[in-house]
C-alpha positions in Angstrom: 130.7 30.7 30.0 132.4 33.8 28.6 130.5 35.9 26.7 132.3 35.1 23.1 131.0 31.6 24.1 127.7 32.9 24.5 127.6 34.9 21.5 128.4 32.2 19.4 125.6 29.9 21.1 123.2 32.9 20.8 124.4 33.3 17.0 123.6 29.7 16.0 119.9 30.2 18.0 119.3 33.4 15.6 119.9 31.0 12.9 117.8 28.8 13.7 114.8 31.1 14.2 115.5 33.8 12.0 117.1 31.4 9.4 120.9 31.2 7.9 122.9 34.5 8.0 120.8 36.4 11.0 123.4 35.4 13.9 126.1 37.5 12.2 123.7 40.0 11.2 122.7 40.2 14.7 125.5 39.6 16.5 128.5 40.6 14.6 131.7 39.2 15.7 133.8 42.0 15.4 131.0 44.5 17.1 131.0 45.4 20.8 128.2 43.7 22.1 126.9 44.0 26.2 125.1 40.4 27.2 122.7 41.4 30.3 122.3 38.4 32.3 119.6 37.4 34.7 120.6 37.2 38.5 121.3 33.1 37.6 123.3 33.8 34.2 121.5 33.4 32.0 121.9 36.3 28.6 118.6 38.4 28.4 119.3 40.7 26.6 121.9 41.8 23.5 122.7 45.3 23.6 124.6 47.3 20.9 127.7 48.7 22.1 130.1 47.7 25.1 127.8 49.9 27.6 126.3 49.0 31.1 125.4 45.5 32.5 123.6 46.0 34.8 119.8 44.6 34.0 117.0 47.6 33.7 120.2 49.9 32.8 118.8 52.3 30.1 122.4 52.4 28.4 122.5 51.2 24.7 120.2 49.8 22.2 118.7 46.7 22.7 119.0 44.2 19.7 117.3 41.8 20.8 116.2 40.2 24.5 116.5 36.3 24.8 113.2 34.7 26.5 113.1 31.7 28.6 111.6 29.5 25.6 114.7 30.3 23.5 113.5 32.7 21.5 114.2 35.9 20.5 111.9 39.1 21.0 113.8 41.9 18.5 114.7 45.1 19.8 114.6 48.2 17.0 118.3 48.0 16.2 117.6 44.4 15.9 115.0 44.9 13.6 117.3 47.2 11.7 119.8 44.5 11.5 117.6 41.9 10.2 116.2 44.1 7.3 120.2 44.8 6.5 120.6 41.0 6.1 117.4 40.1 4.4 116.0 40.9 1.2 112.1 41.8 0.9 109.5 39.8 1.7 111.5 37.9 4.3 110.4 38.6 7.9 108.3 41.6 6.4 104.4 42.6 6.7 103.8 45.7 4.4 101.0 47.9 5.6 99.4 51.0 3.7 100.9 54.3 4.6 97.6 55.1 6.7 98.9 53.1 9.6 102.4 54.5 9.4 102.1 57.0 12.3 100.1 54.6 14.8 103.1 51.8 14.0 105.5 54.3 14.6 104.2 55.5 17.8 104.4 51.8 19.0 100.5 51.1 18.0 99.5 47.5 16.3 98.9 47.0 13.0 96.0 45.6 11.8 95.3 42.8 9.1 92.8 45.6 6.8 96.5 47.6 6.1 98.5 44.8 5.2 98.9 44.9 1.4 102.2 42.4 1.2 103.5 39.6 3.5 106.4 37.0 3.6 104.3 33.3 3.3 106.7 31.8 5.8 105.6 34.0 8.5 103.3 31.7 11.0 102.1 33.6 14.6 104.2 34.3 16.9 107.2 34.9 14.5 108.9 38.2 14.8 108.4 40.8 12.0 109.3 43.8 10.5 106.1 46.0 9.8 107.2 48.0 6.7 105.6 49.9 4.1 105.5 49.7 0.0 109.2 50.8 -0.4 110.7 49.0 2.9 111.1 51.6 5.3 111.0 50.4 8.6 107.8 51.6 10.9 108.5 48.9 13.7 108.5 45.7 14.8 106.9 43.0 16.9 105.0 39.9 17.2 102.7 38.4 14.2 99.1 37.5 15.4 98.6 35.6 12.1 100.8 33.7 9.4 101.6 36.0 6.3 98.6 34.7 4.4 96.2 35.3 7.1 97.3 39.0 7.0 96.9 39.7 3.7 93.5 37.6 3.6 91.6 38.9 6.5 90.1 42.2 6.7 90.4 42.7 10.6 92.1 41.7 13.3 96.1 42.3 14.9 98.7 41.4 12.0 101.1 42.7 14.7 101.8 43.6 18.1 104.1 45.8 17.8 106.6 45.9 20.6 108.8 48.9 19.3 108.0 51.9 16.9 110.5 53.7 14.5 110.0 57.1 15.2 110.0 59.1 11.9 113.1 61.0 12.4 114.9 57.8 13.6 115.6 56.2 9.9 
């Protein structure tokens, strides 16, 4: 399978989870794109740019990696790509500017900040932890569904996988 037939498959499966619009948000056609592959073929990992293959290279920004259930995990610049395509609350969790500098260093979030999230998120979803006017402080994994969040007043809203790091927009 070449890796335009790939894309296209790995477009349709951002669809699916992310909903209608997020393969070509993700996955541009017209963009150089770098599919890491396991040692059997399989794509692992999406990385902007056309940059090295090789897996556990450090070239590139990874958009998103591709698990063995089918789903994505987002990467930063895929996070960034998803807020481009999709307006607010979709895919968000809005936390109080107190937790800005833990989520940005890479730190959970925690259900007490949330002030605002999408009701379509359910756990396990991937999110975009974001404050009042949408800036981006990271993204990750949801612990709870939207509501829970904003209901509960402890707990992981988010694992955060990867932090935005003031200076980096």
């Amino acid at each position: 399978m070449t890796d335009a037939d790939t894309l296209a498959d790995l477009r349709t499966a951002a669809d699916y989870q992310f909903g209608a619009g997020a393969g070509d948000a993700l996955f541009p056609p017209g963009d150089p794109l770098t599919v890491r592959r396991s040692s059997g073929g399989r794509p692992r990992q999406v990385i902007d740019g056309d940059v090295d293959d090789t897996p556990g290279s450090s070239e590139g920004d990874r958009l998103v990696s591709y698990g063995t259930d089918g789903r994505f995990t987002l990467g930063l610049a895929g996070g960034r790509r998803i807020h481009r395509a999709f307006a607010p609350p979709r895919h968000r969790m809005v936390v109080g500017e107190e937790s800005e500098p833990f989520v940005r260093e890479g730190r959970n979030a925690f259900a007490k900040f949330v002030t605002a999230a999408d009701g379509g998120i359910r756990p396990g979803d991937e999110v975009l932890v974001v404050d009042e006017s949408d800036a981006i402080f990271g993204v990750g994994r949801a612990e709870l569904s939207g509501a829970e969040a904003e209901q509960l007043g402890s707990g992981v809203a988010v694992k955060t996988r990867d932090g935005n790091p003031a200076d980096g927009g």
